[in-house]
N, C-alpha and C positions, 0 to 999 in steps of 0.2 A: 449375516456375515459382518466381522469387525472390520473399520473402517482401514485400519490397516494391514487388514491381510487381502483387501481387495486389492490395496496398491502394490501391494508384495508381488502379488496375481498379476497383475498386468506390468509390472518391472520384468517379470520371468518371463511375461507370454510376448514382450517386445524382445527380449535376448535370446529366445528360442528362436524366433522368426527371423531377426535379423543375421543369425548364424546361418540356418537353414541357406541363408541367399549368400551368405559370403560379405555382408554386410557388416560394418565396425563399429561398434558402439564405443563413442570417444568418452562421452563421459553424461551420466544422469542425476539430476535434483530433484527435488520437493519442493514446490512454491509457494506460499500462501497467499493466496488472492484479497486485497482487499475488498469491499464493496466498491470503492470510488476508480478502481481500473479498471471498472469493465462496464462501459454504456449500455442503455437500458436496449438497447436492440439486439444488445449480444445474448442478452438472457434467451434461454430455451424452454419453449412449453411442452411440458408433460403432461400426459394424458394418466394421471394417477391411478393406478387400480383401484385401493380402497380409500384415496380422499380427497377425489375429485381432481380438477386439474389447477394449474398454476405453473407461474415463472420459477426457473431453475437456479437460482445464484449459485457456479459454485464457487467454494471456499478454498481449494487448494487446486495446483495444475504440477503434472509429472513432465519433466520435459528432458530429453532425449537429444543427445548429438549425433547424427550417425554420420559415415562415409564410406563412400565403395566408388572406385573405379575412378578417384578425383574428385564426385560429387559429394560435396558435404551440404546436410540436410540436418533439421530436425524435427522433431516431431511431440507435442504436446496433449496429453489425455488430463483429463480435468475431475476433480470430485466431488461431492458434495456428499458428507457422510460416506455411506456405502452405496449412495448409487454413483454408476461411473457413466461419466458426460460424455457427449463425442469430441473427439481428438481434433486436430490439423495438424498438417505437413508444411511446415517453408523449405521452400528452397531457391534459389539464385538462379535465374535463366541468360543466356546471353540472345539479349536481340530485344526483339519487343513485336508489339502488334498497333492498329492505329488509334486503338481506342481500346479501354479499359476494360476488357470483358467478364462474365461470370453465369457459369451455368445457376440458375433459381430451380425452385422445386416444381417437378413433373406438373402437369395437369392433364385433363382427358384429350385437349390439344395436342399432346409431345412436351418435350424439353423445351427450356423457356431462355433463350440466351439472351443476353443482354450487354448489348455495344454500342451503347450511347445511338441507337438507331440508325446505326452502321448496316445496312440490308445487304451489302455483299459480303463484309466482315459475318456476318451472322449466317448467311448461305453457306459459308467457304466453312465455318463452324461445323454447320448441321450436316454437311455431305461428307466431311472428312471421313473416312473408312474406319481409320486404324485411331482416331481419339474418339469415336462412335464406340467399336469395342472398347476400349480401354476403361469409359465410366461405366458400361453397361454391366461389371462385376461390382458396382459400388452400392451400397445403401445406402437408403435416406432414412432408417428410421433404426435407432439404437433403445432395445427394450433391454432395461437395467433396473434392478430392485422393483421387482412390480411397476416398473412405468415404462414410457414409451415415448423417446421424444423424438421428434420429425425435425429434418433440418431444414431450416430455408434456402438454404444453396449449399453446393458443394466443390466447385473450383473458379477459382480467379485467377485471373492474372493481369498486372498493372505495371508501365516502367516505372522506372526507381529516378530518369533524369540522367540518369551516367553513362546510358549504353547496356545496361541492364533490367529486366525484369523479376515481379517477384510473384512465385508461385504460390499458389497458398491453396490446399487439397484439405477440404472438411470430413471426416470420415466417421461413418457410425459402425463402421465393423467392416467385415469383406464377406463375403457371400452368406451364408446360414449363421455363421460364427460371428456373431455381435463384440466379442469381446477379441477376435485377433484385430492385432492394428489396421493391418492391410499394408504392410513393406512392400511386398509384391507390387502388390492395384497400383499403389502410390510409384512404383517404379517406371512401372507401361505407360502410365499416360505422362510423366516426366518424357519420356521419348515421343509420345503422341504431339504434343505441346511444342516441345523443340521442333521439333519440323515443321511448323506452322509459323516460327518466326521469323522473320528478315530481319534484315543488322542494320535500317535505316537510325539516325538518331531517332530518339522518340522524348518528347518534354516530359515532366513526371506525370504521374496520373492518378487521381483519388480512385479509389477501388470504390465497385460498387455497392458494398457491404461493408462491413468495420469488422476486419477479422477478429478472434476472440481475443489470441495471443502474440501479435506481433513483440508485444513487450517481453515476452517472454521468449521466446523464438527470434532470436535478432537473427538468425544464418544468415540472410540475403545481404549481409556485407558480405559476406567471403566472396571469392572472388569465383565465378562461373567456371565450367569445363569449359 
C-alpha cells in the first residue's frame, strides 16, 4: 500500500470515529519528523516478518485536535513509509497525583506501575475498579505492514507545576482493530484518571518515559474542564 493512502486511511478512520462519538475534529496536519526530535528511547522495535528485527524511526506524524464536551485533546499517529506506528493522546488534566506515574508493559507478574516507589500511590493504582477496566480494552502491540511492535508503556501522567496535569495515552489500536485510534478507550480512562486526582499544588514532574510527541501535541496548555 502507498505511503499516502495509508495516511488517507487513518485521516478517515480518526473522523469516522470521532463522529461516531460526537467528537470535533478542530483541525489536522502532516508533520515531518526529523531524526534529531525524537531520542533514541522513543524509537520502537519491530519484530519484522521478513527482515528480521530493528528500531522504528518514524519519518512523519498525523496530528489531530479534537474537542467534545469542553475537552480539547489531541491525538498523534506516526509513519514510516507505509507502515503505521502507534499513536498517543494528550490531553490537560486539572489536579494532579504525588508522583509521576506510568503504566509499563504487562509481564507474567501483572501490570507494572511505576511511582517513583510510591507503594500506596501504586496500590490505590492497581485496585481502582473503573481505570482497571478502562486500560483493560487497550493494546500493547500494533501489527502493521508485516511487523509487529510492542510498546513499552502506555499511560502517564505527570503535573505540569501550574495546578495541572498532563495525560499522555500510547495506543496501538483498540481491541482486534489495530488501525482504529481508540477515541472511545482514550475517553474512559480520561474519566478513570480524573477521579483519581486531588487539586493539591503539585511541583512539575519529569515523566517516566519521554513521550514520542509532546512537540507535536502541545494541548496541555489549553486550559482543563
Amino acid at each position: 500500500m502507498h505511503e499516502s493512502l495509508v495516511i488517507d486511511n487513518q485521516h478517515c478512520a480518526v473522523l469516522d470515529e470521532a463522529a461516531a462519538l460526537g467528537v470535533e475534529v478542530l483541525g489536522s496536519e502532516v508533520v515531518r519528523l526529523e531524526p534529531l526530535d525524537l531520542l533514541e528511547d522513543v524509537k520502537l522495535h519491530a519484530s519484522l516478518a521478513m527482515a528480521g528485527g530493528g528500531d522504528v524511526q518514524p519519518t512523519e506524524a498525523q496530528r489531530f485536535e479534537l474537542e467534545v464536551a469542553g475537552l480539547r485533546f489531541a491525538y498523534a499517529e506516526a509513519y514510516r513509509g507505509h507502515l503505521l506506528v502507534p499513536g498517543e493522546f494528550h490531553a490537560p488534566l486539572r489536579g494532579g497525583l504525588r508522583e509521576p506515574v506510568a503504566l509499563a508493559r504487562p509481564t507474567f507478574l501483572g501490570t507494572d506501575w511505576l511511582t517513583n516507589d510510591d507503594k500506596a500511590l501504586e496500590k490505590r493504582l492497581r485496585r481502582d475498579r473503573a481505570l482497571k477496566e478502562a486500560l483493560g480494552s487497550l493494546a500493547w502491540k500494533r501489527r502493521s505492514a508485516g511487523a509487529e511492535i510492542t510498546l513499552a508503556w502506555n499511560l502517564q501522567v505527570f503535573a505540569t507545576g501550574t495546578g495541572t496535569s498532563h495525560l499522555v495515552l500510547k495506543t496501538a489500536g483498540a481491541g482486534l482493530i489495530s488501525w482504529r485510534p481508540g477515541i472511545r478507550e482514550f475517553l474512559v480512562v480520561f474519566q478513570a484518571v480524573t477521579a483519581l486526582l486531588d487539586h493539591e499544588p503539585r511541583a512539575a514532574q519529569k515523566p517516566c518515559f519521554v513521550p514520542a510527541y509532546c512537540g507535536v501535541c502541545g494541548c496541555w496548555g489549553s486550559h482543563p474542564p
